[in-house]
Rosetta silent file (secondary structure, phi, psi, omega in degrees, C-alpha in Angstrom):
SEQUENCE: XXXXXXXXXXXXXXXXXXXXXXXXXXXXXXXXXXXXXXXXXXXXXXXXXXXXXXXXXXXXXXXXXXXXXXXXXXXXXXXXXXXXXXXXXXXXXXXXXXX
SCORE:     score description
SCORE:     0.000 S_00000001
   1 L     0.000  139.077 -164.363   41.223   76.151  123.281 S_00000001
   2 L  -137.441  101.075 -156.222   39.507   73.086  122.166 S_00000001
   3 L  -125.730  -44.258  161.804   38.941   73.227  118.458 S_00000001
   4 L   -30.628   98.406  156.050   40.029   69.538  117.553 S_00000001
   5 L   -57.921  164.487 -161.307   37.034   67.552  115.789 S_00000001
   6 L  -140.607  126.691  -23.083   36.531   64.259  117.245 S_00000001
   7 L   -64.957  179.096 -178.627   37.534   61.995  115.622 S_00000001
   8 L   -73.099  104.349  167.898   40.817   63.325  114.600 S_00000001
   9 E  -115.296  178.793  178.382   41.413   63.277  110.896 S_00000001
  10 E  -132.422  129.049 -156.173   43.806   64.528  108.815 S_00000001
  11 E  -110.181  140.869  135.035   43.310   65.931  104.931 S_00000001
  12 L  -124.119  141.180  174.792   46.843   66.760  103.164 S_00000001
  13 L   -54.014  100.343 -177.044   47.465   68.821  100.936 S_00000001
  14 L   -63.619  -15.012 -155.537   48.611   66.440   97.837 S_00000001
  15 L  -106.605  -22.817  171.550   50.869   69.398   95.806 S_00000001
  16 L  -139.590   58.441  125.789   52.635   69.780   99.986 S_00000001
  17 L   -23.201  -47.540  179.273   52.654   66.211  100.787 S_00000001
  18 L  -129.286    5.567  146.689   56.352   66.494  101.783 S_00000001
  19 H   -12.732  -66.793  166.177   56.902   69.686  102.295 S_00000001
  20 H   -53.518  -51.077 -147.607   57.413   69.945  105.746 S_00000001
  21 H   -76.023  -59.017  175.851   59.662   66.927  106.132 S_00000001
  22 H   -31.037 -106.233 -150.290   62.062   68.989  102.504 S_00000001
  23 H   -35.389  -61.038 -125.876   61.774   72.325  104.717 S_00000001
  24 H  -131.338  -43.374 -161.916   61.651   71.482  108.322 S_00000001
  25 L    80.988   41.057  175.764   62.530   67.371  108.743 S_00000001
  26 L  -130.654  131.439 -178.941   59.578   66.870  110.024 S_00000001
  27 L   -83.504  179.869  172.740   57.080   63.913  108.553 S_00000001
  28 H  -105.363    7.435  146.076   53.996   63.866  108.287 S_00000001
  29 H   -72.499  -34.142 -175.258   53.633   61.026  111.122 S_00000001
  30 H   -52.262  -86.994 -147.903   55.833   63.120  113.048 S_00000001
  31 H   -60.232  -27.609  168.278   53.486   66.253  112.917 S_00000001
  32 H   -57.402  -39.359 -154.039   50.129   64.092  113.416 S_00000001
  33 H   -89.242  -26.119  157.760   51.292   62.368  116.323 S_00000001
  34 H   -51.639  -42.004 -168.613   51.516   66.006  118.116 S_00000001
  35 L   -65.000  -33.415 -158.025   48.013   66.641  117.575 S_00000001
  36 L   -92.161  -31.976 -155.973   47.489   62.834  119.837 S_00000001
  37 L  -106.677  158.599 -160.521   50.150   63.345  122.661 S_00000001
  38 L  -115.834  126.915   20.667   49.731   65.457  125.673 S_00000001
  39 L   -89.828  152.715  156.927   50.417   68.353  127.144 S_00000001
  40 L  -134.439  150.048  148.107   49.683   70.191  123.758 S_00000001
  41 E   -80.474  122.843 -172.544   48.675   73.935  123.426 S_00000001
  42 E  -115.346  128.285 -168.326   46.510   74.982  121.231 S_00000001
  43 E  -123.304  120.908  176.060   46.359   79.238  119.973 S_00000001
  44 E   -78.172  135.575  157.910   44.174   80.999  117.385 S_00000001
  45 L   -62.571   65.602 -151.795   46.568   82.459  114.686 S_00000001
  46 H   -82.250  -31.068  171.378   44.359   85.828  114.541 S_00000001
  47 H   -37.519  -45.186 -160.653   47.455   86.711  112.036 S_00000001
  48 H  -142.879   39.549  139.499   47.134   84.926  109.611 S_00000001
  49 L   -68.541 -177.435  160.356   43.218   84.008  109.835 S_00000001
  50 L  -154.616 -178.178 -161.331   40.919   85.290  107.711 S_00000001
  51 L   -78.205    1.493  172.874   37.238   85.751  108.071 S_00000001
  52 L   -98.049  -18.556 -171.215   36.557   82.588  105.590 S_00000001
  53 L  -146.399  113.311  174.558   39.364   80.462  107.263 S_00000001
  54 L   -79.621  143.680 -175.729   40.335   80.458  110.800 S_00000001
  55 L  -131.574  137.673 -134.229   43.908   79.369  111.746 S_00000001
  56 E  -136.437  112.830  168.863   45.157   77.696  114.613 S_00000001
  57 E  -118.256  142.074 -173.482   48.900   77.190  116.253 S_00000001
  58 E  -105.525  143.235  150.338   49.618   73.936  118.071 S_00000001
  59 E  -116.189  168.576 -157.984   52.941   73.158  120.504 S_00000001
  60 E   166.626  169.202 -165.291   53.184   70.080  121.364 S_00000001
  61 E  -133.930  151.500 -169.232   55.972   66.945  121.504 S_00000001
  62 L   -98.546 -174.856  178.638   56.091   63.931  118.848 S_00000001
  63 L   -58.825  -22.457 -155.709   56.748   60.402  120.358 S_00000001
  64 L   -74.488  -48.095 -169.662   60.141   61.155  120.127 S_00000001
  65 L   110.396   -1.244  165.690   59.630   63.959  122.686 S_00000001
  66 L   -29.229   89.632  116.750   60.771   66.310  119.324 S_00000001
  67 E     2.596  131.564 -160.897   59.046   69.814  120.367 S_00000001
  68 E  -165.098  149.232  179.393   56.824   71.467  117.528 S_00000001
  69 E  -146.624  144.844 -173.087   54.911   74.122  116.730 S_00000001
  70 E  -151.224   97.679  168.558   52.098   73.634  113.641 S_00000001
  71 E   -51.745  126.722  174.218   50.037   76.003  111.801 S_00000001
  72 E  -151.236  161.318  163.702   46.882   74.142  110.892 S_00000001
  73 E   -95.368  172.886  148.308   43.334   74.927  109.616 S_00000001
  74 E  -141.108  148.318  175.349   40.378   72.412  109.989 S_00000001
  75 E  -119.828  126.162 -168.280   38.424   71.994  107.216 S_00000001
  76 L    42.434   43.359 -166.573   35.295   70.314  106.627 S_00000001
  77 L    62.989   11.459  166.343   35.750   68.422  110.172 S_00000001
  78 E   -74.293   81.950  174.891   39.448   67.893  108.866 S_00000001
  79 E   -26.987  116.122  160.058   42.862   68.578  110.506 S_00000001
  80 E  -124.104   97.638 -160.970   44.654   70.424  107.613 S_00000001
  81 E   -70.283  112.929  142.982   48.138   71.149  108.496 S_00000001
  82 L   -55.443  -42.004   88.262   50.075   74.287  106.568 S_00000001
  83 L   -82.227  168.989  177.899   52.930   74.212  108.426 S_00000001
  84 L  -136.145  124.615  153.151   55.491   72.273  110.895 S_00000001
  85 L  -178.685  161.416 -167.466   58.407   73.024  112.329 S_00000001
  86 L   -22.003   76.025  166.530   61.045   72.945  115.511 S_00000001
  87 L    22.671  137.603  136.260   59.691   75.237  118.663 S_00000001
  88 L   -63.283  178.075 -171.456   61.719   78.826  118.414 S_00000001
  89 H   -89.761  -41.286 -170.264   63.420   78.739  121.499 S_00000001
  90 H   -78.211   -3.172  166.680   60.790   81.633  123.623 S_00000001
  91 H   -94.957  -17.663  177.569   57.814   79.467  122.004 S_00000001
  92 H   -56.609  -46.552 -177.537   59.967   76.286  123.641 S_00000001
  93 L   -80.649  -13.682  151.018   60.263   78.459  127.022 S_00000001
  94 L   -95.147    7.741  170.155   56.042   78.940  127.129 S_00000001
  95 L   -99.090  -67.041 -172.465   55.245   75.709  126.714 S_00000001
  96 L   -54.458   -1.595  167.489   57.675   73.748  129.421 S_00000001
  97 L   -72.813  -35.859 -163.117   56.166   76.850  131.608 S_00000001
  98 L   -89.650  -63.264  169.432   52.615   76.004  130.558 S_00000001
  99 L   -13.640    0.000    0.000   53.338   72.191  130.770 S_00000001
C-alpha cells in the first residue's frame, strides 16, 4: 500500500511529544526512521478509521534493527504518528515471512 507523501514529513502532536518513548521506549527518531528503512509494510487500520480520518499500520525495523509496529494518520501531506510500539510476536512472525 503506498500511502506515504513524498517528501516524508512528520507533524507531532505537541500535548504527545513523548509519549511513546514514557509508554513504549520508543523515540521519536526511533519511530521516524521506520517510516525511511526497508522492507516496511504498510496496512489500512479499517478499525480504527473513520470516514473523516483514515488510519494506517506500519511494521518496519529502526536502524537499530528494533522491530515496530506504528499507528499513524497523514494529515495535510503530514506523517502523524498516534502510536509506536514493539512488534507482538504473530505481527513479528508476518513480517520476517513477508520480508
Amino acid at each position: 500500500m503506498d500511502v506515504l507523501p513524498d517528501p516524508i514529513i512528520f507533524e507531532w502532536d505537541k500535548g504527545n511529544h513523548d509519549k511513546n518513548f514514557k509508554k513504549h521506549n520508543i523515540s521519536n527518531q526511533e519511530a521516524e526512521e521506520v517510516f525511511i528503512n526497508d522492507p516496511k509494510f504498510i496496512l489500512s487500520d479499517r478499525k480504527h478509521s473513520s470516514e473523516k480520518e483514515a488510519r494506517y499500520m506500519l511494521w518496519g525495523r529502526t536502524n537499530h534493527k528494533k522491530a515496530i509496529t506504528i499507528i499513524f494518520t497523514i494529515r495535510n501531506e503530514k506523517i502523524r504518528i498516534i502510536s509506536c510500539r514493539d512488534m507482538h510476536k504473530k505481527e513479528r512472525r508476518e513480517y520476517e515471512s513477508k520480508s
